[in-house]
N, C-alpha and C positions, 0 to 999 in steps of 0.2 A: 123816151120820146123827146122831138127837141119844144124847150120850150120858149117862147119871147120874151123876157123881162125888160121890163123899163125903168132902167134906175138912174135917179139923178139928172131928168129928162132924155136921159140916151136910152134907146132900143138894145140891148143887149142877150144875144143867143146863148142857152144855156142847155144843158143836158142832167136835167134830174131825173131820178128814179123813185117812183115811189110802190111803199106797198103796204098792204093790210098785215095787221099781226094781234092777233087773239087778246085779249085781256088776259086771259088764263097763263097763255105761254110767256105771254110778259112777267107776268106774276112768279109762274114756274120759275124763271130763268134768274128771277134772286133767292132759289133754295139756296144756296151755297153761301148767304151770307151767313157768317156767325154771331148772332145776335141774342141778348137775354129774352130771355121767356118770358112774354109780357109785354115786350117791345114790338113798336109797329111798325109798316112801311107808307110813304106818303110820297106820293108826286104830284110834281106840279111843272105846267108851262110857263115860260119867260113873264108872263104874266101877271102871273102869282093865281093863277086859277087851278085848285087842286083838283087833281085830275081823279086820284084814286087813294083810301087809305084803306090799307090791309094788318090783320092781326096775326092770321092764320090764313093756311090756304084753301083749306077747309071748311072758312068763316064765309059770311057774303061779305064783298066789299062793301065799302060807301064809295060811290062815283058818284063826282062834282060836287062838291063837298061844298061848301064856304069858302070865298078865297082869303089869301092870307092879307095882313096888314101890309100896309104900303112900308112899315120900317123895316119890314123885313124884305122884302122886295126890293127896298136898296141896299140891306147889306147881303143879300145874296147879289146882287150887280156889282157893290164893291169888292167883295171877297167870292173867289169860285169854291172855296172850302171852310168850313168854318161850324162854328154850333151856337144856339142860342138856348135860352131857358123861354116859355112862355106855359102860357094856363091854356089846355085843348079850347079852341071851339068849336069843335066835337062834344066831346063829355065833359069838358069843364075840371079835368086833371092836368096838373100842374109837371109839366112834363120837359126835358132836356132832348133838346132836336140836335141830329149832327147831319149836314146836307154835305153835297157834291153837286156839282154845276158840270153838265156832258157840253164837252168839246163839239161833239158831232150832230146831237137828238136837241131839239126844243125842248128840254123839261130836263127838270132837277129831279132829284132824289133825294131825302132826308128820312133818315130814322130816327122814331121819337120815343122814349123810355121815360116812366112816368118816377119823379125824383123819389116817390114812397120805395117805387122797386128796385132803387135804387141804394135808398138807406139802409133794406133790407138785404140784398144781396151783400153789400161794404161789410154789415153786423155779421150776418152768415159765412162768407170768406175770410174775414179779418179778424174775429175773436177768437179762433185758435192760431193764430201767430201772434196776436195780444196777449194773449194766455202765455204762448212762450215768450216772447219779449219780456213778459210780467216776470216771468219764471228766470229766465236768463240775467235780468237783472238784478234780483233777488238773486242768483246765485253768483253774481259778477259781488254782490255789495259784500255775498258771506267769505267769497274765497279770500277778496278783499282786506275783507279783514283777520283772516286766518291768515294772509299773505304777512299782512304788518304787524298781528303777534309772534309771528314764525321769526320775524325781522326783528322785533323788537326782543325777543329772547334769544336770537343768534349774535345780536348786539352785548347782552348781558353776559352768553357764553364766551365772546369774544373779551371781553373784558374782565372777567372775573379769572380766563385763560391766559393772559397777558398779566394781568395782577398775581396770578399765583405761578407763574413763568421769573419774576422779578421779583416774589417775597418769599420768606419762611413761612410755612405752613403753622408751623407753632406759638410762635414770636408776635407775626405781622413785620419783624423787621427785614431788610435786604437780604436777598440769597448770597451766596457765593459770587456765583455768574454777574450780577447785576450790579455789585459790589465793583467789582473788578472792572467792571464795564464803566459805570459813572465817574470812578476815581481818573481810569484814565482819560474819561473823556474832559473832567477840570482839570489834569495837568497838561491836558494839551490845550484847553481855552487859556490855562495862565501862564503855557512858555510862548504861547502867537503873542501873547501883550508885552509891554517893556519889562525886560528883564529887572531893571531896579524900582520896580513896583510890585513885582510879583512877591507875594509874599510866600515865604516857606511852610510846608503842611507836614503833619505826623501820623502815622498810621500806628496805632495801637491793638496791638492783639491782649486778649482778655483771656484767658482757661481755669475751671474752677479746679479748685485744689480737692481732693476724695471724692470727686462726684458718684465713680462708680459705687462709693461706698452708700452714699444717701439712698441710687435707685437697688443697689443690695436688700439694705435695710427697712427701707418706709415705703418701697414698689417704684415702678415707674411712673407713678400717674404724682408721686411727689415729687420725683424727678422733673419733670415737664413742669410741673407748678413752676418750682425753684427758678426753671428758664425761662417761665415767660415773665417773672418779678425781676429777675436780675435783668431779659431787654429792657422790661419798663423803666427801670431805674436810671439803665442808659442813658434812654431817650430821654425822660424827665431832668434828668443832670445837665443836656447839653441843650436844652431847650432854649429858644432865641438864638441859637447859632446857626450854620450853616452845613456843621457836621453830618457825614453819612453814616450811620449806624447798621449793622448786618449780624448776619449769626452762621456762620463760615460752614457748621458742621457741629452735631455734638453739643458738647460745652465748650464750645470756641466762643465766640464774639470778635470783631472787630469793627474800630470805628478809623474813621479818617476826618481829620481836622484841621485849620488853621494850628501854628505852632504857638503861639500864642495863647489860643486857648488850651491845648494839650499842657501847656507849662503850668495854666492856673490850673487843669483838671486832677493833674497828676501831682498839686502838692497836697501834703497828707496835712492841709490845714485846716481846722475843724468844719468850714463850709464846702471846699472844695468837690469837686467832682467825684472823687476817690473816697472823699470821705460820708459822702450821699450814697453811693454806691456800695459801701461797704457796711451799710450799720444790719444790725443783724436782720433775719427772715424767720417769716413764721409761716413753715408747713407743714398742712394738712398738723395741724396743734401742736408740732415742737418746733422747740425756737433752735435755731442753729446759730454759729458760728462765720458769718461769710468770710471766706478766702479764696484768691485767688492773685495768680501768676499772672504780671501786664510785663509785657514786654514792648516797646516802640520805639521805631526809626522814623526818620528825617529824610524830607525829599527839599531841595535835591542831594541833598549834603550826602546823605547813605546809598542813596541809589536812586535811579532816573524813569523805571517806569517799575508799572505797580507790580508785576507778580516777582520781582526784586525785592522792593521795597516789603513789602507782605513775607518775601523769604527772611530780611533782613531782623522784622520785627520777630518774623519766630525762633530765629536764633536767640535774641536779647531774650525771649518769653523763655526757651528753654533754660537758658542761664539764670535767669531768676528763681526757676522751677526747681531744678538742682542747688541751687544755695540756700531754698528757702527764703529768698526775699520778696518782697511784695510787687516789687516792678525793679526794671533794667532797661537802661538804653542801651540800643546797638552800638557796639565796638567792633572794631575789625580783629581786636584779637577772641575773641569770642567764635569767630567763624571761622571754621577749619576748611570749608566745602567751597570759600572762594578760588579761584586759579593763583591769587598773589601768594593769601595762606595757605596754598599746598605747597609753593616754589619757597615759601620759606620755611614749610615745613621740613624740608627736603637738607635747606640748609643748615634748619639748625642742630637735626641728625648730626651732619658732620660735624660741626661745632661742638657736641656734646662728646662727640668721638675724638677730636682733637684738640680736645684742650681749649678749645675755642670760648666756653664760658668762662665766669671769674666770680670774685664775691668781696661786696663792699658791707660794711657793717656802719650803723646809724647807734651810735651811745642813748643806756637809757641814764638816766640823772636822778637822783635823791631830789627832790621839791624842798627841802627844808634847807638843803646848804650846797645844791646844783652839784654833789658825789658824783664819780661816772660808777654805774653799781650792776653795767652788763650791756652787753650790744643785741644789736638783732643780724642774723645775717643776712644781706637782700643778693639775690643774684644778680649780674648784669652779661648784656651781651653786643659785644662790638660786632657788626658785620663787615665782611672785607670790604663790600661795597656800596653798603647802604648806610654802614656809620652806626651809631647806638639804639639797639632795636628797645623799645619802654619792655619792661617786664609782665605789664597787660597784654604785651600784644603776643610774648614766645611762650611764658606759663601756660596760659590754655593750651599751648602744642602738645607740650607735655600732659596737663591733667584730662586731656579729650583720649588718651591712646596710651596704649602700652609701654609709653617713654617716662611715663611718671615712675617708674621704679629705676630705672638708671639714671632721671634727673634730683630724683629723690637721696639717692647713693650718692649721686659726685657733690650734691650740697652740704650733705651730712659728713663728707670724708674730710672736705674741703673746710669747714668750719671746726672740727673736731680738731683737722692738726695745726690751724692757727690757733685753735684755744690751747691747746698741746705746748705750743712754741711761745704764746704769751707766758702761758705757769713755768717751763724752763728759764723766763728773764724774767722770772720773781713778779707775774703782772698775772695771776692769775682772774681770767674777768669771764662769768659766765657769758653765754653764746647761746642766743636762740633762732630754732631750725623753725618753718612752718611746714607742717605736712599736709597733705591733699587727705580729702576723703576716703581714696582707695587707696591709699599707703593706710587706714586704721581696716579697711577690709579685709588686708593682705594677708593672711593666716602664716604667712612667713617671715613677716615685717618685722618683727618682735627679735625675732632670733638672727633676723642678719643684722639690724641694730646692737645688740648684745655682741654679736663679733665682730664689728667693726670696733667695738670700746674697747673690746680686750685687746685688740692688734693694735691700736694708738694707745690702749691704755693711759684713757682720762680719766681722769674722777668724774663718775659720774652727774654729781650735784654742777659742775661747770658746763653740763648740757642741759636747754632747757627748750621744750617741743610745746609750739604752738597748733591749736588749732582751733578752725571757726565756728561758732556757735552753730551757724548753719551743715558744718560737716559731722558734726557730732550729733544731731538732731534726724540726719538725713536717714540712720541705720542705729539706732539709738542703741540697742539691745546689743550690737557688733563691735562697737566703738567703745562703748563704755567696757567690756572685757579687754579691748585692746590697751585702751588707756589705764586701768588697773595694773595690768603685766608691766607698763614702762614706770609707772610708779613703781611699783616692787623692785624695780631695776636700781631705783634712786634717782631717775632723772627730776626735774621740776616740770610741771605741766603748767601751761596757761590758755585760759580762753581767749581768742582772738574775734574784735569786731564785734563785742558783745555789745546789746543791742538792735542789731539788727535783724535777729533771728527771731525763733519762737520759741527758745527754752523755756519749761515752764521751771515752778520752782521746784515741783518733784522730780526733775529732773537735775533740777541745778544742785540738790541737797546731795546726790548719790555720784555727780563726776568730783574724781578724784584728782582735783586741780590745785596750786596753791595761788594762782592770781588771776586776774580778770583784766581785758585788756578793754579801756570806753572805746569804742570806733570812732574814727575822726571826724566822723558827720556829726555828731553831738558837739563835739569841740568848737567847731565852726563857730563863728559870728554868739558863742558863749557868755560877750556881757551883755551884746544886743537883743540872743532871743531866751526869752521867760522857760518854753518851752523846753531849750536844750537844758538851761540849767535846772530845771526840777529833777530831768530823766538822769543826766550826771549826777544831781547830789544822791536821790535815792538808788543809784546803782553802787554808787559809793557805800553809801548805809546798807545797800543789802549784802555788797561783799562783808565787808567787815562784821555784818552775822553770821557770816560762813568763816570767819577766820581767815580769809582772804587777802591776798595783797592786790594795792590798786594800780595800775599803769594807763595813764592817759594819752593816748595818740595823737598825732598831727598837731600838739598845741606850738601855736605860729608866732605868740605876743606873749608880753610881760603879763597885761591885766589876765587872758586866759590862766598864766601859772599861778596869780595870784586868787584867782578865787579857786580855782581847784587844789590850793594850799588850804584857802579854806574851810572846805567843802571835806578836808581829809582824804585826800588824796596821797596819797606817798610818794608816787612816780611819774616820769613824764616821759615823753621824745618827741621830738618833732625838733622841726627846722629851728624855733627860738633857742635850741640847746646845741641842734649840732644835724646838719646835713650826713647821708651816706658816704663815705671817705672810704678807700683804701686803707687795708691792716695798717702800711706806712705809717698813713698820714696823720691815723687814731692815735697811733703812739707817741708821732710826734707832738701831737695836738695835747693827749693826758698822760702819755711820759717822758717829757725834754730830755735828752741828755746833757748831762752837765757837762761844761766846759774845763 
């Protein structure tokens, strides 16, 4: 129907509709809300006049309630949506309203939930994800921590993996690997720096002498003792240095050092390193003996990186091992297995086959009135192309191989008919041979000796066969039968380089020798060191209990000849009497021809 409004003094035509609508259906038509149980519905007019509040639909209403406060009447005018907290004034519960303001209708709508039903619904939905929360936190704190001892002992794995990756299991000292690893890694931090700073290092190889005999005899758990005393020892000797200590394999050892320090570690002077390292062990309750074969080389001098150098020192270590002495530096004639030492092994074959060697002899002299009273024979060898090879460097060709018995023959033939051709011009001067180890091995030595004298036909007393303490010690039981046989023959035998070895004196009583030669290490620096002169005079004294004659090597000076005159000495050679010379030049020298 039309209807007339007057708004704002103007008469204004409108077209409303109105209509009637139940209370009930009203009510009906908010089933659909979803609301907590116990929560109410409330309407009201623009006015703030509550029109109806409902619980249930079931309940009686309250129509026209109380109307609401005027603050709230403006903030439902400020805001069309919104909630407020108040105390019913109804029943006087303290309740959270959430209203909506209609667009279209005069009257709002609010739902009111009383905040008890509230704290109680939050309790009832929310303590079982509290509970898990509780729970999952708790188990976030356990894995947590099972996480960071998982970590914490895959940190210890890792490291204890990494430590026993880079040590000896036995020892505690350096593997092999790690060994090799670090060495090269400082010679490549000290050739980046100036070369005239860098200072030169030594690598030392260590091997105990009869080990297998020790874990033979006393088990292997004394064996292992022995090596992890003899690292300790190592390590303790080189302490305050910078040296890398390792245990290669076995009864290996090696260490790498400053050369400097190697110099002081390796002299046999009563503090030294060698001599820390050497004093005797006590395992599992017997006292042993320590020994052992050092062999070391020199970087850069011997070779330039390390599993060279490492080859280098175990060549010197094997040559020690075979001579019996207690350490060796590398030499290049020592090593067969380099390409230089095969290409001249190669040559000195031919050499040997063409006449290509020769032989110079070194006079020995009477100490009491400088007599010439016998030579030595030394070999030499001129190369076509390389000039005078030393006799360090072509000997080992010979005593490493099968050449030692045809270089043994051409020495022996060769000295035999010079001694032969001096007794023909009324000079007759013994002549001594040195023979190798495996020429006293040689089950046939004896008898091609014996025919080789008959076809020169010498006298036998003007031959006279050295050999070194250390060759005769090597096969004790083999040697000493050999040496016997050349005595019966009538030659003269002599110990050569005595000293150096390990003869003991039950051994020394039973070879059938008539002299002893001092090694020229002792002679050395003889009025300077205390030392040498003790070990010279008592070697002296101990020959001459054996009946013995004495011959002292390499002496260089008057004062040497004169205290080894004193000392009782008989004999001498060496450079102060008379350098190696050509047959010539000896005869010119101790027989002039007269004019």
């Amino acid at each position: 129907m039309p209807l007339l409004l007057k708004i704002e003094g103007r008469e204004v035509e409108s077209d409303l509709t109105f209509s009637l609508v139940s209370v009930n259906r009203l009510v009906a038509g908010t089933s659909h809300l979803k609301s907590i149980p116990g929560s109410f519905l409330v309407i009201i007019n623009t006015n703030g006049r509550r029109l109806l509040r409902l619980k249930k639909l079931d309940e009686p209403q309250d129509v026209n309630g109380p109307p609401v406060t005027q603050d709230i009447i403006d903030l439902i005018k400020r805001h069309k949506q919104g909630n407020f907290e108040r105390v019913s004034a109804l029943d006087g519960v303290r309740s959270i309203f959430g209203y909506s303001v209609s667009d279209t209708l005069p009257f709002q709508v609010a739902i009111g939930v009383p905040v008890s039903l509230l704290q109680e619904r939050w309790t009832t939905q929310s303590l079982a994800p509290l509970i898990v929360l509780l729970v999952s936190i708790s188990l976030i704190a356990w894995l947590g921590s099972r996480l960071k001892e998982a970590f914490r002992q895959l940190q210890a794995t890792t490291t204890e993996q990494a430590y026993a990756a880079r040590h000896d299991k036995l020892t505690g000292l350096l593997s092999r690997e790690a060994f090799i690893h670090d060495v090269s890694q400082q010679m490549a931090a000290a050739t980046s720096q100036d070369e005239r700073a860098t200072e030169p290092a030594t690598v030392m190889l260590l091997n105990l002498n009869r080990f297998k005999d020790i874990n033979d005899t006393l088990g292997h758990e004394a064996g292992d003792s022995l090596l992890v005393e003899v690292g300790r020892r190592l390590t303790d000797s080189l302490a305050g240095s910078t040296a890398l200590v390792a245990r290669l394999g076995g009864d290996e050892f090696a260490v790498y050092m400053a050369e400097s320090t190697a110099i002081e570690w390796l002299s046999q002077a009563p503090h030294s390193g060698y001599a820390r390292v050497s004093r005797r062990l006590q395992v599992h309750r017997s006292e042993l003996e320590f020994s052992a074969s050092i062999g070391y080389a020199n970087w850069p001098q011997d070779a330039a990186s390390t599993d060279e150098l490492l080859r280098c020192a175990d060549v010197a270590m094997n040559f020690a091992k075979q001579n019996l002495k207690p350490m060796s530096a590398y030499l290049a004639a020592f090593d067969s297995f380099s390409p230089d030492m095969l290409d001249l092994r190669v040559d000195f074959i031919k050499a040997l086959r063409s006449n290509g060697l020769s032989l110079e002899y070194q006079a020995k002299v009477r100490l009491s009135d400088g007599a010439l009273i016998g030579v030595e024979a030394l070999s030499r060898w001129v190369h076509p192309s390389k000039g005078n090879i030393p006799p360090l460097t072509f000997i080992p060709l010979a005593e490493n191989s099968e050449l030692i018995h045809d270089f043994t023959h051409f020495v022996l033939e060769a000295a035999l008919l010079q001694a032969k051709a001096w007794a023909q011009e009324r000079h007759p001067l013994p002549v001594a041979v040195n023979l190798s180890v495996n020429n006293l091995l040689d089950h046939r030595f004896v008898e091609r000796l014996d025919a080789l004298l008959r076809r020169i036909d010498l006298a036998p007393h003007l031959l006279e066969i050295e050999v070194t303490e250390s060759a005769v010690m090597r096969h004790p039981e083999l040697t000493l039968k050999t040496l016997h046989a050349i005595r019966d023959m009538g030659l003269r035998l002599a110990i050569d380089d005595f000293g150096t070895g390990y003869a003991s004196l039950a051994y020394l009583k039973q070879l059938p020798v008539h002299c002893l030669k001092i090694d020229r290490a002792f002679i050395d620096n003889l009025e300077g060191d205390d030392a040498n002169r003790r070990i010279v005079k008592s070697s002296i004294q101990l020959a001459h209990e054996f009946n013995l004659d004495v011959v002292a090597e390499g002496v260089e000076d008057a004062a040497a000849a004169a205290l080894l005159l004193d000392y009782g000495c008989e004999y001498a050679q060496g450079y102060f009497f008379a350098r190696p010379v050509s047959a010539a030049a000896l005869a010119e020298r101790w027989w002039p021809t007269k004019e």
